[in-house]
C-alpha positions in Angstrom: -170.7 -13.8 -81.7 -173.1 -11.1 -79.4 -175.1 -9.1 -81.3 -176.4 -5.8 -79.2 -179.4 -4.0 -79.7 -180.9 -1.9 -77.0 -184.2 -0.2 -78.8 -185.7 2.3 -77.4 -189.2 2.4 -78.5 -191.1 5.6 -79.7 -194.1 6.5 -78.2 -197.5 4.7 -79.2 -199.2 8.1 -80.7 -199.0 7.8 -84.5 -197.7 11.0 -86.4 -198.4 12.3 -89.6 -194.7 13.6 -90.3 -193.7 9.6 -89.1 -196.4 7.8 -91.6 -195.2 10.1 -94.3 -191.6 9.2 -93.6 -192.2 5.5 -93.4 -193.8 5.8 -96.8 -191.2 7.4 -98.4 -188.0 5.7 -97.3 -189.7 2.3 -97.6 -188.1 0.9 -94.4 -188.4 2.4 -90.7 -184.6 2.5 -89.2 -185.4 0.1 -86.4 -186.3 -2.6 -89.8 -182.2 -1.9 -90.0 -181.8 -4.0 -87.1 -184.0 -6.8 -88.4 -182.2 -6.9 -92.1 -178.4 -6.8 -90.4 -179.9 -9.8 -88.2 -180.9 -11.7 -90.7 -177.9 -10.9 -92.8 -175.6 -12.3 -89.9 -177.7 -15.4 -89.4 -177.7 -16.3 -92.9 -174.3 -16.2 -93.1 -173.8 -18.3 -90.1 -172.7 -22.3 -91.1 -171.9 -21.2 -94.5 -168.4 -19.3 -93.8 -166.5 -17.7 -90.7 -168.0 -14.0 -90.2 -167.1 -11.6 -88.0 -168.7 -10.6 -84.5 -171.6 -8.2 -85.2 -171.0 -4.5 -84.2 -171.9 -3.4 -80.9 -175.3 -0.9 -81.0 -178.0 0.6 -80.0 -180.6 2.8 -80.6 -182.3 5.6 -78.4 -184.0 8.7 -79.1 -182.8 12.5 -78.5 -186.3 14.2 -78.6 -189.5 13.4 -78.1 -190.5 12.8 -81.6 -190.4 9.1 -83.4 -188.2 10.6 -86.1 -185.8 12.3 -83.1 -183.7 8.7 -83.3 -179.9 7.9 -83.5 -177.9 4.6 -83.6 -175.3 4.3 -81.6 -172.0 2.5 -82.1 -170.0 2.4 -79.6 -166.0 2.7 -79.3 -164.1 0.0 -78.6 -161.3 1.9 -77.0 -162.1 4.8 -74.0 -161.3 8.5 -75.7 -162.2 7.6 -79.2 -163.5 10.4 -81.6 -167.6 10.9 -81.7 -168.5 10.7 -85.1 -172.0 11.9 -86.0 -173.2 10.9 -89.2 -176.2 13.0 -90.8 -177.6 10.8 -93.6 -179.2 12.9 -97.1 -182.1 12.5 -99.0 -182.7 16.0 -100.6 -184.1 17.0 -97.0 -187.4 14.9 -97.7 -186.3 10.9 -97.8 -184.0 8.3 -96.4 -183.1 7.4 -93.2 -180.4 6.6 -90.9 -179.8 3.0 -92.2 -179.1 4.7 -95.3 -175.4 5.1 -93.3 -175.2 1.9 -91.7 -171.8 0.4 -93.8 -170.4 3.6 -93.2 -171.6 3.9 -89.3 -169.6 0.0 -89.2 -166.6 0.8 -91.0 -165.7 4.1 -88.7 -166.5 2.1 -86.0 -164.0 -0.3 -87.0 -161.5 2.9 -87.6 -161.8 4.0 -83.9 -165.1 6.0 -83.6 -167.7 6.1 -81.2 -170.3 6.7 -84.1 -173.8 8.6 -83.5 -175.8 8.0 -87.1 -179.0 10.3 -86.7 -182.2 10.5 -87.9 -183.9 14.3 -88.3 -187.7 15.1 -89.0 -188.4 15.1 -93.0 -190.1 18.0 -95.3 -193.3 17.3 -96.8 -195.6 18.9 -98.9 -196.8 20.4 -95.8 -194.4 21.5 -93.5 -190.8 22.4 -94.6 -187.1 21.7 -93.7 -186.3 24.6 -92.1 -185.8 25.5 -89.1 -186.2 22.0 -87.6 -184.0 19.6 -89.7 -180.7 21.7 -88.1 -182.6 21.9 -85.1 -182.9 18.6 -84.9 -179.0 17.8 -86.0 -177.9 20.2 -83.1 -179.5 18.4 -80.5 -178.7 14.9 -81.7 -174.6 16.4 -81.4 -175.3 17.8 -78.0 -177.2 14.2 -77.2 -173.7 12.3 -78.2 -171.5 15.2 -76.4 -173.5 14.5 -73.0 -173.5 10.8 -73.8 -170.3 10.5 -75.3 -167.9 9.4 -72.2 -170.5 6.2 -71.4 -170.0 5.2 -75.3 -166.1 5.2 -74.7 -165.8 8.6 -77.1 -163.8 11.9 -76.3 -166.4 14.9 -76.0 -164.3 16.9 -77.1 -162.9 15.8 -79.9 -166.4 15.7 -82.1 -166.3 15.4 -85.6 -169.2 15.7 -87.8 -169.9 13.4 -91.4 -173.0 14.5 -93.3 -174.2 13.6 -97.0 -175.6 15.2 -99.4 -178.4 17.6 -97.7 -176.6 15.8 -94.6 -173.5 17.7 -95.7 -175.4 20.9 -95.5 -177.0 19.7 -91.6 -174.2 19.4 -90.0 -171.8 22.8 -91.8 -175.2 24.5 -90.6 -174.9 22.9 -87.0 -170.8 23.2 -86.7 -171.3 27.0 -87.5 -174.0 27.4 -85.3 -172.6 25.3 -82.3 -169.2 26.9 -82.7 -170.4 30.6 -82.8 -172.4 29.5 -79.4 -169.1 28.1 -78.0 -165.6 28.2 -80.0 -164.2 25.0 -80.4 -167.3 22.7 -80.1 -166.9 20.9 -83.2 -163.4 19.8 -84.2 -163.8 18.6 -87.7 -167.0 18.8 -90.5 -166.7 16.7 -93.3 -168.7 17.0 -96.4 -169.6 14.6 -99.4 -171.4 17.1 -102.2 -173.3 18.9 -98.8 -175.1 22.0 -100.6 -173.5 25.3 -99.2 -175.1 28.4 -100.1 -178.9 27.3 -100.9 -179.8 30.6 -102.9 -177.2 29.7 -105.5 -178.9 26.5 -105.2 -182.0 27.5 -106.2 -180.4 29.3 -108.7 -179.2 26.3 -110.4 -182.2 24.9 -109.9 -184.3 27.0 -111.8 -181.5 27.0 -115.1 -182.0 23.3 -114.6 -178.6 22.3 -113.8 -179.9 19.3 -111.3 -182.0 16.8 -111.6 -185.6 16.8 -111.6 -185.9 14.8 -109.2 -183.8 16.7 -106.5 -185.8 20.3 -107.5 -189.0 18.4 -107.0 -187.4 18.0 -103.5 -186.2 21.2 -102.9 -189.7 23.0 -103.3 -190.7 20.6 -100.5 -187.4 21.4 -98.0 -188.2 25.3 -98.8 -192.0 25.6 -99.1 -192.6 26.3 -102.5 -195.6 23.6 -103.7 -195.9 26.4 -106.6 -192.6 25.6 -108.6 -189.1 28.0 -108.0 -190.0 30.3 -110.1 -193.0 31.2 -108.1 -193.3 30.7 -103.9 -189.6 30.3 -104.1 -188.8 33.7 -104.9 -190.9 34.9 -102.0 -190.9 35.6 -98.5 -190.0 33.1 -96.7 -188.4 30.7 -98.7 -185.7 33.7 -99.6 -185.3 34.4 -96.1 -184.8 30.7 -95.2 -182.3 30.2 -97.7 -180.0 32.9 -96.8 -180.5 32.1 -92.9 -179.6 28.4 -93.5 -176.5 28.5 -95.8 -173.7 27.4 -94.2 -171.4 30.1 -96.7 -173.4 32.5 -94.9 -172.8 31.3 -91.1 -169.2 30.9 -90.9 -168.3 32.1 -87.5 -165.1 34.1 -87.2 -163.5 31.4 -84.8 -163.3 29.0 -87.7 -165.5 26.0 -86.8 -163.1 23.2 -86.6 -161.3 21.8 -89.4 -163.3 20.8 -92.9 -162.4 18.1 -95.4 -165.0 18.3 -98.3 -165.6 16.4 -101.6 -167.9 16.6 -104.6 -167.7 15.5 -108.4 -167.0 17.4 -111.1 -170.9 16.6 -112.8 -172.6 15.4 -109.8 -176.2 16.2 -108.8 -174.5 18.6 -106.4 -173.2 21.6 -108.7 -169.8 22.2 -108.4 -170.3 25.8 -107.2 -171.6 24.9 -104.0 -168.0 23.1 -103.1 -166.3 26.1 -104.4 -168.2 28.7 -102.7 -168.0 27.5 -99.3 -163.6 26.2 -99.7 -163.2 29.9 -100.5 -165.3 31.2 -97.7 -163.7 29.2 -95.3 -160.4 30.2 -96.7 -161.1 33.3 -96.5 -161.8 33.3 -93.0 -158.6 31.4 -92.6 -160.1 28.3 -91.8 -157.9 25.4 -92.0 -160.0 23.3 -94.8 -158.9 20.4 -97.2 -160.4 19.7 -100.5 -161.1 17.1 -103.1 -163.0 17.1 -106.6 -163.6 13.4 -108.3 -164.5 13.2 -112.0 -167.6 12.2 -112.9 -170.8 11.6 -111.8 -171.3 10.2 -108.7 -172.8 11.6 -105.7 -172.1 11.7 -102.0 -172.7 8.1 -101.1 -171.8 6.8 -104.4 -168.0 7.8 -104.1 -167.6 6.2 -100.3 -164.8 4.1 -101.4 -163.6 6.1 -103.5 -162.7 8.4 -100.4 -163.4 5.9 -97.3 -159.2 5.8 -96.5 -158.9 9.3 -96.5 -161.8 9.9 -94.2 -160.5 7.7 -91.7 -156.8 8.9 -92.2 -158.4 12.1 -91.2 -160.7 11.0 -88.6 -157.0 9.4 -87.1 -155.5 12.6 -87.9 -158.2 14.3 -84.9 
């Protein structure tokens, strides 16, 4: 059994935006490596388990939050798969995709699961959350050959606000240069954030999630109040992916949502008829119920990787 880890350790200068991110998600994503450690030695004597997956983590930017995890394919030309984790833009981090970083590793991937700087009360989502997601993509497209993945073949997995980072980065990416990203995938991603905050305010989400919205988008006064304004309008429109969709189709999309999820419905249907409508080749699924992004992984884990295959 060889269990890899090759950390890459931020710098020693403490930042606000880190200690506020370390509070919130309760667990830093290098503590990932210490729980699937002692998850593997605790397991050892008692039954057979398999060899631990291959990783390691390094940092895209310069910034302790600018981190990914690395899994690396088993096979020379496998598919990148870079997985953007949610959190309603202000929690979580990248450990929050570990099972699924593991099992498309096991389906052929050369996985890149990415962290991204968080909102706070002080300082917003927007612009740097898809900045950040853009570079971590161009990180595993420079890096991909040494981690036995195909550069170009790079398919994209985000959930939840993840969903939303990475339709904003393959329309961005593929506008800059057609045919950058091959395949988006999206588990209840939010498409069109002013209809978002429409729902919001008619209180068709949680209160939880519209607590985190006025953080992502600036508005410490409610939705009804900052939220209506300059910029948070202007940010909204600028980073919906419905908005964005280049006219060279970015890639192929597979998205999912439930029928009375956190995520409203509308923001699945408004961007599979946009992307139709642009002629975009896109494949779609709606589950009953209630679970969200995450929560239906196995519910949709064979198709993914039947897809993923399929690229």
């Amino acid at each position: 059994m060889r269990l890899i880890f090759g950390i890459v350790r931020p710098r020693t200068r403490v930042h606000s935006r880190s200690v506020a991110r370390e509070r919130r998600s309760g667990i830093r994503a290098r503590a990932g490596v210490i729980v699937l450690s002692v998850a593997i030695c605790a397991a050892v004597g008692s039954a057979p388990v398999a060899a631990a997956p291959e990783m390691h983590d390094v940092h895209y930017g310069p910034e302790a939050e600018q981190l990914l995890r690395v899994y690396p394919a088993t096979q020379a030309g496998a598919p990148v798969c870079v997985l953007v984790h949610g959190g309603g833009w202000v929690a979580k981090s990248l450990i929050t995709l570990t099972s699924q970083a593991i099992a498309m590793q096991a389906h052929g991937c050369a996985v890149f699961d990415i962290d991204y700087r968080l909102a706070s009360p002080t300082a917003g989502a927007f612009p740097f959350q898809v900045q950040d997601t853009e570079s971590a993509i161009h990180y595993a497209i420079e890096h991909a050959t040494a981690e036995n993945g195909d550069p170009s073949n790079i398919i994209l997995l985000g959930t939840s606000a993840g969903g939303q980072l990475v339709a904003m980065a393959a329309d961005r990416m593929d506008a800059a240069k057609a045919g950058t990203i091959t395949a988006t995938i999206s588990l209840s991603g939010p498409m069109s954030l002013p209809k978002l905050l429409e729902s919001a305010r008619k209180g068709e989400t949680s209160r939880e999630f519209i607590g985190h919205m006025q953080e992502a988008f600036g508005c410490p006064d409610g939705l009804d109040t900052t939220c209506t304004e300059e910029p948070a309008v202007r940010l909204s429109e600028e980073f919906s992916p419905v908005l964005h969709i280049p006219s060279t189709c970015p890639g192929s999309w597979l998205m999912f949502n439930s029928t009375e999820e956190l995520m409203p419905l509308n923001q699945f249907t408004v961007m599979k008829e946009a992307l139709e409508a642009k002629g975009c080749s896109v494949r779609t699924r709606v589950l009953a119920g209630t679970k969200h992004a995450k929560e239906y992984w196995e519910l949709v884990a064979a198709e993914i990787f039947a897809y993923v295959k399929a690229h």
